[in-house]
PAZA-401610 format. One record per residue (C-alpha): residue in three letters; x, y, z negated. Coordinates in steps of 0.2 Angstrom, whole numbers. Layout:
N
R / ALA / X / Y / Z
...
***
This chain:
90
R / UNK / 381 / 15 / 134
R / UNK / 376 / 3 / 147
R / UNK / 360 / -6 / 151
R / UNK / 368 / -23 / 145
R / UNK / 374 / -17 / 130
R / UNK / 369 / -29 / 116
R / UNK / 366 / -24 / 98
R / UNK / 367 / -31 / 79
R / UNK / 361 / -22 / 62
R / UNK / 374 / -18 / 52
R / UNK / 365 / -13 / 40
R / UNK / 348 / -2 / 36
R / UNK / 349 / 17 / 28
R / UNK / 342 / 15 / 10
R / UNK / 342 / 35 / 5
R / UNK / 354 / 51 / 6
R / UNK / 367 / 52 / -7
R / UNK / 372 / 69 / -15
R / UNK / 372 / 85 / -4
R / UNK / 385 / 82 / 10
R / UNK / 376 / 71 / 20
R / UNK / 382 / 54 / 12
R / UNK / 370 / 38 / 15
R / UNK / 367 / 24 / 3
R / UNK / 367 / 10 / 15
R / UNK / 359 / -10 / 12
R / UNK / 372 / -21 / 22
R / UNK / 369 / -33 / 35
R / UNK / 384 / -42 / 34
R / UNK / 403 / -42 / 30
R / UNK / 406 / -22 / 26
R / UNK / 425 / -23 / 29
R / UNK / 421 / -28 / 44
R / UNK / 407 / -18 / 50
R / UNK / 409 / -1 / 41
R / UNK / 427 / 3 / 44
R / UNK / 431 / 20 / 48
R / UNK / 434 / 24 / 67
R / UNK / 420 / 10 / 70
R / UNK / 403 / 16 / 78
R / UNK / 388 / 13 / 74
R / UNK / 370 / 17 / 83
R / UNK / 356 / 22 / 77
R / UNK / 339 / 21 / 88
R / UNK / 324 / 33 / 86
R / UNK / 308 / 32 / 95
R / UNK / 307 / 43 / 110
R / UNK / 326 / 48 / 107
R / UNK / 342 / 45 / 115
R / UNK / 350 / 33 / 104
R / UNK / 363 / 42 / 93
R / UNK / 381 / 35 / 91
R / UNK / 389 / 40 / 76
R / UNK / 408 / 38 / 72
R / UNK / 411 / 31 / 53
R / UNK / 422 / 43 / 41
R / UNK / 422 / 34 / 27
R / UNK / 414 / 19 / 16
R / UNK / 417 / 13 / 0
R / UNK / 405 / 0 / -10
R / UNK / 393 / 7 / -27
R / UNK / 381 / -2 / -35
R / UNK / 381 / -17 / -26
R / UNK / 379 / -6 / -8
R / UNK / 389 / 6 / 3
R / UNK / 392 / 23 / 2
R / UNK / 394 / 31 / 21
R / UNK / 399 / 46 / 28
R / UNK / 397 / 47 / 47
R / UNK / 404 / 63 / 56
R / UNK / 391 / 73 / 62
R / UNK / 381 / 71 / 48
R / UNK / 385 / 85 / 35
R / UNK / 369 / 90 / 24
R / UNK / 358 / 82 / 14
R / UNK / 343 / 86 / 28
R / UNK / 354 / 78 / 41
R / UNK / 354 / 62 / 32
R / UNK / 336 / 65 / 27
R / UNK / 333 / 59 / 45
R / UNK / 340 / 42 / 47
R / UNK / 332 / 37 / 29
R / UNK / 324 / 20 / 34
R / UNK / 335 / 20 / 50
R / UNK / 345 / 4 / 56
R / UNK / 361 / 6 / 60
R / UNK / 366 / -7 / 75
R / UNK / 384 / -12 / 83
R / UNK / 388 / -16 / 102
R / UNK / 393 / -36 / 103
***
């Protein structure tokens, strides 16, 4: 990641789903687009490195996303981006 680099939400991490590290996740815009898996997203946390994810999988329920990123693999790991934006580079 660059200095220049420019970011957009894609969306904002509602709460964990289930025990294998899932996200329910509020869209920001188009999900096809956004959340397809092999896309990244990036999530910033104060006095963190921002952390780049790699997208799994997605699929829509209850009017939102379910996401599995890779890395993210327990209910305690997705604990911690609860509340999180995750951003794209444009």
């Amino acid at each position: 990641m660059s200095g220049r680099d420019r970011f957009a939400i894609a969306g904002a991490v509602i709460k964990p789903h289930g025990i294998k590290g899932e996200l329910i996740v509020e869209p920001g815009g188009d999900p096809a687009e956004l959340f397809r898996p092999g896309h990244t997203v990036t999530v910033f946390q104060d006095g963190a490195a921002p952390r780049v994810l790699t997208i799994e999988k997605c699929h829509p329920h209850q009017g939102r996303l379910i996401l599995a990123l890779e890395g993210i693999r327990t209910r305690n790991e997705a604990e911690e981006l609860r509340g999180r934006e995750l951003q794209v580079a444009i």
